[in-house]
C-alpha positions in Angstrom: 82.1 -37.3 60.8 79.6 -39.8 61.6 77.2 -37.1 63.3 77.7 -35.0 59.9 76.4 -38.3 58.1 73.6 -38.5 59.7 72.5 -35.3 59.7 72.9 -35.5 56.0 71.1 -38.6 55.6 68.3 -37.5 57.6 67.7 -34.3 56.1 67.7 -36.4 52.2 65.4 -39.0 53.5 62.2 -37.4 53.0 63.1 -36.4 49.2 64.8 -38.5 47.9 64.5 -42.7 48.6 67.5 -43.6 46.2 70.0 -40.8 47.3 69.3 -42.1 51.5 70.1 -46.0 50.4 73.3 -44.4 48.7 74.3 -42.4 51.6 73.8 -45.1 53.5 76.2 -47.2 51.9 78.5 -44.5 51.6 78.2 -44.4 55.6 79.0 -48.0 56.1 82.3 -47.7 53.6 83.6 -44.5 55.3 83.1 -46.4 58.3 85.1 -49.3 57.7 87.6 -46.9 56.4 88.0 -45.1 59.3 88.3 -48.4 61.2 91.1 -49.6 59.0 92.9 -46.7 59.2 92.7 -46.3 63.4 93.6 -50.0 63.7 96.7 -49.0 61.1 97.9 -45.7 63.4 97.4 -48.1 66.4 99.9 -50.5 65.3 102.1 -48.2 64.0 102.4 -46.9 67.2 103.3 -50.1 69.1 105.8 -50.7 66.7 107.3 -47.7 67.5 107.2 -47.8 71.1 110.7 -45.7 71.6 109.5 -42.5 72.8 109.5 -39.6 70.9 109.5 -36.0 71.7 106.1 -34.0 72.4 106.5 -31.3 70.5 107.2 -32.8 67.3 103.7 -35.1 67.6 101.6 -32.1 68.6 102.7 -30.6 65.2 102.3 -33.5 63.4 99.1 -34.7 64.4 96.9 -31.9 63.6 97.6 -31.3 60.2 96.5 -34.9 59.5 93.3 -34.7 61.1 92.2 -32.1 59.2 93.4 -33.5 55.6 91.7 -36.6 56.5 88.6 -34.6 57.4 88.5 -32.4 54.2 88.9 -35.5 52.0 86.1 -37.0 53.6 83.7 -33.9 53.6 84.7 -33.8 49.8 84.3 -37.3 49.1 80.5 -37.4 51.0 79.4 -33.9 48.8 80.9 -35.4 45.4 78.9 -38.4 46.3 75.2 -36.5 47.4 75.5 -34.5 44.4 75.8 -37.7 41.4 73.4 -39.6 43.7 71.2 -36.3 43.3 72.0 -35.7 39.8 71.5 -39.7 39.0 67.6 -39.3 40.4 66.9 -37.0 38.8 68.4 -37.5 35.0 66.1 -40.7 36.2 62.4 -38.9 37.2 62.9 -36.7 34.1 63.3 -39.5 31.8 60.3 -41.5 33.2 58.3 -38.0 33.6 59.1 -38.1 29.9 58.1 -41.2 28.8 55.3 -41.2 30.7 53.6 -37.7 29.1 54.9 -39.4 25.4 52.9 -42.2 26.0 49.8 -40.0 28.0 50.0 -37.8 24.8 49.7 -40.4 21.9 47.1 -42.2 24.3 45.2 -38.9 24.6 46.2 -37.8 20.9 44.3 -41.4 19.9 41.3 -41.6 22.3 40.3 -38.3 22.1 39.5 -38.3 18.5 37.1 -41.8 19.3 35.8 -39.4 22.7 35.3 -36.8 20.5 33.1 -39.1 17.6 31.4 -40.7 20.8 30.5 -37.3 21.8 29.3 -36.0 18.7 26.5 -39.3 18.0 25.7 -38.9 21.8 24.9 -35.2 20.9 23.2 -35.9 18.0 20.9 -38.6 19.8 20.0 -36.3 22.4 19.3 -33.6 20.2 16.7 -35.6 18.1 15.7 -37.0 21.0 14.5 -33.5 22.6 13.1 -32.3 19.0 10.9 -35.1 18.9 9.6 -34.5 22.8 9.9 -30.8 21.7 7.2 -31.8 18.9 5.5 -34.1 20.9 4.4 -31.5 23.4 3.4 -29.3 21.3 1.1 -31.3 19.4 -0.6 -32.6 22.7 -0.7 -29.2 24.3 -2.3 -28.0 21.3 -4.9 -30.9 20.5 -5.7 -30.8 24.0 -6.4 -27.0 24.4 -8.8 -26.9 21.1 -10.7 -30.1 22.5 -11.0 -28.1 25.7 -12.4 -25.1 24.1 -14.8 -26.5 21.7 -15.8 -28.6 24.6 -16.2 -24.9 26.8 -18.2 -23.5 24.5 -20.7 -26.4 25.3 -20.5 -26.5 28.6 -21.4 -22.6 28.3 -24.1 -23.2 25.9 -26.0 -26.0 28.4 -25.6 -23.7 31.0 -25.9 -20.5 30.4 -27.9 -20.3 26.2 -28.9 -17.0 26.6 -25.2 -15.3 27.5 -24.0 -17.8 24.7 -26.4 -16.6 22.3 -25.7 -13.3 22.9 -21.9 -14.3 22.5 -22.1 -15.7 19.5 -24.2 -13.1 18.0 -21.7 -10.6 19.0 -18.9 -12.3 17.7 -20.2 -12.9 13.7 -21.5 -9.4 13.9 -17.8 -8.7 14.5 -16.4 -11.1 12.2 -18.8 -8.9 9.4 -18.5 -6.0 10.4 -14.5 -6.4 10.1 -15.2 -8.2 6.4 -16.9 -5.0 5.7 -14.4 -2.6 6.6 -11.9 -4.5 5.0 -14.0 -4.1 1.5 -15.0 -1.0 2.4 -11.0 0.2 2.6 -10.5 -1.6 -0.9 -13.5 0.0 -2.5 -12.1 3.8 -0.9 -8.7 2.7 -2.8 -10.2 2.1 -6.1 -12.5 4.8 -5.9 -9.6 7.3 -5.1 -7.0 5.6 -7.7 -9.3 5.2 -10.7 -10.0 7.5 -13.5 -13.5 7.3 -13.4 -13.8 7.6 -9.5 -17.1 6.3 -8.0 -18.6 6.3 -11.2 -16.1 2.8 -11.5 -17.8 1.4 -8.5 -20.9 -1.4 -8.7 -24.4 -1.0 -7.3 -23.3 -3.1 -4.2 -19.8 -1.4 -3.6 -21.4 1.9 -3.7 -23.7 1.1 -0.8 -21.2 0.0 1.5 -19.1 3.1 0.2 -21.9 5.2 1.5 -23.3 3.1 4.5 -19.5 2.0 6.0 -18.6 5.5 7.4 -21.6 5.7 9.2 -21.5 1.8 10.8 -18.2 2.5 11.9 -18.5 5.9 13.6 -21.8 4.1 15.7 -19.8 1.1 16.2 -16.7 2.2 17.9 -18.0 2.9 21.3 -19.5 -0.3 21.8 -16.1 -1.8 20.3 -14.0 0.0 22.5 -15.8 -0.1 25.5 -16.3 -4.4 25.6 -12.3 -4.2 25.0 -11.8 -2.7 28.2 -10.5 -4.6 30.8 -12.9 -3.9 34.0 -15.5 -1.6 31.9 -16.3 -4.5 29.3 -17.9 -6.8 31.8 -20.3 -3.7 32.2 -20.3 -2.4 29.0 -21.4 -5.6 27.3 -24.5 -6.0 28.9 -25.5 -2.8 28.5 -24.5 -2.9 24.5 -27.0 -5.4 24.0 -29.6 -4.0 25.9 -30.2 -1.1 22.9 -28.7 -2.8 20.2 -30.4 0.2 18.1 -28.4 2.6 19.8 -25.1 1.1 20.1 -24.9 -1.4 17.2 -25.4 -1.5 13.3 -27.6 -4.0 11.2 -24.3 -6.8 11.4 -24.7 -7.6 15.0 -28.7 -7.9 14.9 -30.9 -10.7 14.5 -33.6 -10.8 11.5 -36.2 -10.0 13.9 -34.2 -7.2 14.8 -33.5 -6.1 11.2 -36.9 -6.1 10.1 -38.0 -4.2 13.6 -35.6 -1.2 13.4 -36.0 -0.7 9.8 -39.4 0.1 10.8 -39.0 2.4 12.9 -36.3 4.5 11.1 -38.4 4.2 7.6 -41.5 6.0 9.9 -38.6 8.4 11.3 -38.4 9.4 7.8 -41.6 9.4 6.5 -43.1 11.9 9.4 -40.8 14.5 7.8 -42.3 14.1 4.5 -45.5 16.7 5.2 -42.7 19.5 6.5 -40.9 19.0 3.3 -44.1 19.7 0.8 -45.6 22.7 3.2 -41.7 24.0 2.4 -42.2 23.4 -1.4 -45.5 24.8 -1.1 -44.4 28.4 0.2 -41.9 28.8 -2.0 -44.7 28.6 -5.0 -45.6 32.0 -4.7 -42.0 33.3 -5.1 -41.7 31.3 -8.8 -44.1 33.1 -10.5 -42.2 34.6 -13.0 -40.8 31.4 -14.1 -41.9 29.6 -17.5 -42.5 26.2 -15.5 -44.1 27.7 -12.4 -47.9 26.8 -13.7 -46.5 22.6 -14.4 -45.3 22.6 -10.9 -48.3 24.0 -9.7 -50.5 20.9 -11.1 -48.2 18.8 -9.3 -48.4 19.9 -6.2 -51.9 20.2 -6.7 -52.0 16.7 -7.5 -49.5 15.5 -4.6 -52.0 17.2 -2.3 -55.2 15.5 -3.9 -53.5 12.3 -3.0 -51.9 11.0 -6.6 -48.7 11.3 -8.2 -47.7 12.8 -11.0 -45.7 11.1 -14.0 -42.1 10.6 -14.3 -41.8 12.5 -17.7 -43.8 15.3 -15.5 -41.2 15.8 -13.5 -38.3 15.5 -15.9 -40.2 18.6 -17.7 -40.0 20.7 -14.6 -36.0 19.7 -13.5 -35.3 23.8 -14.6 -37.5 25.2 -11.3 -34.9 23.4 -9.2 -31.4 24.2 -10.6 -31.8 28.4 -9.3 -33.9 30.3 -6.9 -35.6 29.0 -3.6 -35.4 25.5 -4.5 -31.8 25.2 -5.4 -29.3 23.8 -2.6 -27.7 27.3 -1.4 -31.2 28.9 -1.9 -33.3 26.9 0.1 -33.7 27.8 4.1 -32.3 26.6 7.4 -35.5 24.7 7.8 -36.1 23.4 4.7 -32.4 21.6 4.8 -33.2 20.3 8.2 -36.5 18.7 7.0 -34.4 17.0 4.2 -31.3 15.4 6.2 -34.2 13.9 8.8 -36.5 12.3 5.9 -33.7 10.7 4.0 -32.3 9.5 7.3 -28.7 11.3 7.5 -26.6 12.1 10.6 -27.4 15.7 12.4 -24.3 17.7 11.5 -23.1 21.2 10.8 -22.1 20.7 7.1 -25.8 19.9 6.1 -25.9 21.0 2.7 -22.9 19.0 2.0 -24.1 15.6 3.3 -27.5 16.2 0.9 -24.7 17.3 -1.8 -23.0 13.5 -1.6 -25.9 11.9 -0.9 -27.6 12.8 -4.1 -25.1 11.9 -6.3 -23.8 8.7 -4.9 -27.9 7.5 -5.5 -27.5 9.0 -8.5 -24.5 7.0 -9.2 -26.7 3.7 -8.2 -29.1 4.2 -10.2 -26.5 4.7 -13.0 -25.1 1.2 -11.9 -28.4 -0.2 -12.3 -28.8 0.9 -15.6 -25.3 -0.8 -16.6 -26.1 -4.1 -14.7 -29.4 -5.0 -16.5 -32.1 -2.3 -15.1 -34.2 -2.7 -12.4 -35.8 -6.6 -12.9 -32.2 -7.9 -12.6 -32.0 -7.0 -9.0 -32.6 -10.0 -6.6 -36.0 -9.4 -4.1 -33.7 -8.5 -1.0 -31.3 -5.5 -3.0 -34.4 -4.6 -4.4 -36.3 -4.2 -0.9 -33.2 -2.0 0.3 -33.3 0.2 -2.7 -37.0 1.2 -1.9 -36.0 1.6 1.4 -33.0 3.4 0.8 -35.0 6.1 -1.8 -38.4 6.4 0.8 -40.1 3.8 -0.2 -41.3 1.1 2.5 -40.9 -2.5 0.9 -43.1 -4.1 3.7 -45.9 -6.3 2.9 -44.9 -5.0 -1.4 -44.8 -7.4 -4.2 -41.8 -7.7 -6.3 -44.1 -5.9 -9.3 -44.8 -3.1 -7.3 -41.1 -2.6 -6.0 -40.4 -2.7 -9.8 -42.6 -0.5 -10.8 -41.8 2.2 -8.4 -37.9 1.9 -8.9 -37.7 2.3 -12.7 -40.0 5.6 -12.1 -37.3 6.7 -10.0 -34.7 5.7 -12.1 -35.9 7.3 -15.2 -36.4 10.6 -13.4 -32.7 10.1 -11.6 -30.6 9.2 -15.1 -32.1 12.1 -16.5 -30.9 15.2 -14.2 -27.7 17.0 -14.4 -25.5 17.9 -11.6 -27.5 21.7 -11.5 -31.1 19.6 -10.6 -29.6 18.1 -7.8 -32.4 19.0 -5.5 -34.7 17.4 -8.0 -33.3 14.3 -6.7 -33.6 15.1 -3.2 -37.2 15.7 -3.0 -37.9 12.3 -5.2 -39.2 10.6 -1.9 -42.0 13.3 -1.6 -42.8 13.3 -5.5 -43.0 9.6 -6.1 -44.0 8.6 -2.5 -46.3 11.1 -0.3 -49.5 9.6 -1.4 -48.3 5.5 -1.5 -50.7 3.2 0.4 -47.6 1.7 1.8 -45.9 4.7 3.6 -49.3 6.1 4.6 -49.8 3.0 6.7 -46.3 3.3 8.3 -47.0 7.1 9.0 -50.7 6.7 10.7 -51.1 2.7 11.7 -49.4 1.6 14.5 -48.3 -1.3 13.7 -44.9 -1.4 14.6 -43.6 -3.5 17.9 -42.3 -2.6 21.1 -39.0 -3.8 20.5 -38.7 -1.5 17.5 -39.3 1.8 20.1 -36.2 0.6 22.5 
């Protein structure tokens, strides 16, 4: 019984503190007990010392034993399990108590966590904006300083590359102001009633001029934009600006130059055009104006001019017959695109066609916005230039003079004398001082002939 104690007791140890200190008492108690009740059986049996017989104690005897063992193996189990059962009703109720008071601890200082949290958040946040911000603004402060800076480091070192550089990048900033007006002035001329006709003196010359600019300046645009070919491209751009570029990227030196030598491109086609009027006399002789235009030929070849209302009195000889647009020959076209400066293309005839009118339409422009005197010096230079005339070295009363002679003959015509128009130049020009000089002087520079 002892042995089964022990074992008992020593497999409850380890788990459970309370139930060994109660099996331990229960140890020392059964103990004594059993003591007690081996010093009662031993006196008992002195007391009776008469003998009795053997059979009769060797069936008494082990029934006892085994009562007294089954009350004790009861008694020790009845006790494990309330000393087991006491625990834990115990552990439960302080497990218990302890979460209640963890929960309302929790339930209470998580809501002040959760506020702490929230202004900690909220510091940090501004916090990082305001670094955030702060960065930026020196990032960008410092990166504008360094480039304006660049740019004059670049322009001690190296002032030719950054002349060129900044030539190159206003010619593109007007060049791209053009187009933009030039799109706006395409829109209004589509969208209105009137059509061109709606269109100002200055908005009609960029209407015409644009498309031209654009289609010469798109290589050179496109090439610098390349990533490897623009470092050779660039150089080579600016080497024949004439070739590659348009009046926005050129100096004044450059503007005056090159106008130069396109104005004497022109004007060397002016003798192939009048040797074409002049064979085509002979074919007009049955016309009622054929003797008029005659004398003015004749006088264009003596070396004078003949009158505006002269030529408004011969407009018929050019609306039919050799001298209208479809009449006149291969030749005669070609002479006509070269001497008022137009791109070589196939639809010949039809550049001359818009060409005429949209002068036509300039000179009606003119008319509306105050005639000819109202024009400022420079629109009034390009206007001679643009109609054959060379404004070098020309006073403003001679460019005046000239232009409302043109104008008067131009306002007057129909849409049928539109080859009238075109050979303007050659009636109002062939024999001025001014384009004679261009034609047989040399007098223009070398720049001009790269």
């Amino acid at each position: 019984m002892a042995l089964a104690l022990r074992v008992a007791c020593s497999t409850w140890r380890i788990k459970w503190p309370q139930e060994h200190r109660c099996l331990q008492q229960l140890k020392h108690s059964v103990v004594i007990a059993q003591q007690s009740h081996y010093t009662t059986n031993a006196s008992q049996q002195q007391q009776q010392s008469k003998p009795q017989p053997t059979e009769a104690i060797a069936a008494a005897t082990p029934p006892q034993i085994k009562r007294n063992v089954a009350s004790e193996i009861t008694s020790v189990g009845k006790a494990i399990y309330e000393a087991r059962w006491d625990a834990k009703q115990t552990a439960k109720q302080q497990q218990s108590a302890g979460s209640m008071s963890t929960s309302t601890e929790q339930q209470t200082g998580g809501d002040h966590d959760k506020d702490k949290k929230k202004d900690n958040m909220e510091v940090l946040r501004s916090k990082r904006e305001q670094m955030r911000d702060n960065m930026q603004d020196y990032i960008f402060t410092r990166y504008f300083n360094y480039v304006k800076n660049y740019d004059k480091v670049l322009e001690k070192n190296f002032p030719k590359a950054m002349q060129l550089y900044r030539v190159f990048f206003d010619g593109v900033k007007d060049f791209f102001a053009d187009m933009k007006r030039f799109l706006k002035i395409a829109r209004i001329a589509n969208d209105a009633p009137q059509g061109i006709r709606a269109l100002n003196r200055q908005e009609l010359e960029l209407y015409m001029q644009m498309p031209r600019d654009m289609m010469k300046v798109a290589p050179a645009l496109i090439g610098c934009s390349l990533p490897m070919v623009g470092y050779a491209f660039f150089p080579l751009v600016f080497w024949y600006p004439r070739t590659f570029l348009t009046s926005h990227f050129w100096t004044e030196q450059q503007r005056n130059d090159f106008q130069s030598y396109y104005m004497k491109r022109r004007l060397q086609c002016n003798k192939s055009v009048f040797r074409c009027l002049q064979a085509k006399l002979k074919s007009l002789k049955m016309h009622h104006k054929h003797a008029e235009f005659e004398s003015i030929l004749g006088q264009l070849g003596s070396g004078t001019h003949p009158t505006a209302d002269a030529l408004i009195a011969v407009k018929d000889i050019f609306a039919e017959g050799p001298y209208s647009l479809l009449g006149m020959s291969r030749k005669h076209i070609k002479c006509l695109v070269k001497m008022h400066g137009l791109p070589n293309s196939l639809f010949k005839r039809h550049r001359l066609h818009e060409h005429a009118f949209l002068v036509h339409y300039m000179d009606l422009a003119i008319n509306r916005e105050g005639g000819v005197h109202n024009l400022r010096t420079d629109a009034m230079r390009y206007c001679c230039y643009l109609r054959g005339l060379n404004p070098d070295n020309l006073s403003r009363e001679e460019m005046i003079e000239w232009l409302r002679n043109w104008v008067k003959v131009s306002t007057s015509i129909q849409g049928e004398h539109i080859t009238l128009f075109l050979h303007l130049p050659i009636l109002l020009g062939y024999n001025h001082p001014r384009n004679w000089k261009t034609i047989y002087c040399k007098s223009t520079t070398e720049g001009a002939a790269s």
